[in-house]
Every structure is written in structure tokens, then in C-alpha cells.
C-alpha positions in Angstrom: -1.5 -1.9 21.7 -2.8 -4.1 18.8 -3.4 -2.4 15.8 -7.1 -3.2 13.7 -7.5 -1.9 10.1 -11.1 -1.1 11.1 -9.5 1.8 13.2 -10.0 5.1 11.6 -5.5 5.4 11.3 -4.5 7.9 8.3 -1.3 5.9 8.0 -0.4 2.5 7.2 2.6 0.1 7.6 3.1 -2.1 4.6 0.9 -5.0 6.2 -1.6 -2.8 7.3 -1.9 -2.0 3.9 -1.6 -5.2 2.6 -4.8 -6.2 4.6 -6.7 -3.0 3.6 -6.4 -3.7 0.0 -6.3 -7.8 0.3 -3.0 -8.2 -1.2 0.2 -9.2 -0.4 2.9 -7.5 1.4 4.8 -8.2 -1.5 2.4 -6.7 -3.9 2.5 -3.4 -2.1 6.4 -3.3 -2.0 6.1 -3.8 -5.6 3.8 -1.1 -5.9 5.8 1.4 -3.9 9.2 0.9 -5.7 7.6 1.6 -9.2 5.7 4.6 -7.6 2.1 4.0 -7.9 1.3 4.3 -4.2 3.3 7.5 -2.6 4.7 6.6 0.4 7.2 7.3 2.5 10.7 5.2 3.3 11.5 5.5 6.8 14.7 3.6 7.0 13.8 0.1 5.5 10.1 0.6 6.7 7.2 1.6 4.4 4.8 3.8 5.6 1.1 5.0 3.2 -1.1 7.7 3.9 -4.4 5.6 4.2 -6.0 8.2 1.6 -3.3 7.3 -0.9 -3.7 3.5 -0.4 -7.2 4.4 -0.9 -7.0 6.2 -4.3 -6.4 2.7 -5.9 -9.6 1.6 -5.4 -10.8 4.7 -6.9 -8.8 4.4 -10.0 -8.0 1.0 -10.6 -6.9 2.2 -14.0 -3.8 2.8 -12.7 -3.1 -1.0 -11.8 -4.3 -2.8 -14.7 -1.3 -2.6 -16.5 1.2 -2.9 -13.6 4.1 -5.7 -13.8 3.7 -7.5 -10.3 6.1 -9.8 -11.8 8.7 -10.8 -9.1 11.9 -8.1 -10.5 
């Protein structure tokens, strides 16, 4: 089963994020180890509830002074 971000899912792998917010894969790992999107670490795998990932685009305050800076 292919997955589409279109689909109405209320939780998202770290590329499925990625692609919802047009950023990197990267950028959302970032974003998850300092703690601005809550998520959940399921073994080595990422997971976001859609509604979280979400929130940053209601309040992008909370990114503007982020260090996406490789760490």
C-alpha cells in the first residue's frame, strides 16, 4: 500500500513529514532531537502526530530562532 500525504493519516513517519512541511528529512530530525516537534521514538524510527507537525505552521514563532545547523 503506497502511502500519499493527501490521505487524511494522524501520524507521520519522518519523510512523511518531511514532505508535509517541505523540508528535509534532516530538518525534521533536527527538530525532534531539540524537541520542538513531540514525537515519538519507536526504536530508531520517528513517528509525529500530524496535528503536532501541524502546529508549526500555526506558530512559526517557535522556528525562527531554531539552530538547523548540522550538530
Amino acid at each position: 500500500m503506497e502511502f500519499s500525504v493527501k490521505d487524511n493519516r494522524f501520524v507521520l513517519t519522518v519523510k512523511e513529514a518531511a514532505e508535509y512541511l517541505r523540508l528535509s528529512e534532516m530538518t525534521i530530525l533536527r527538530l525532534a532531537n531539540q524537541g520542538l516537534i513531540p514525537g515519538a521514538k519507536i526504536g530508531r524510527q520517528w513517528r509525529f502526530a500530524k496535528d503536532a507537525v501541524t502546529g508549526l505552521l500555526k506558530h512559526p514563532e517557535i522556528l525562527r530562532h531554531v539552530d538547523l545547523r548540522k550538530s
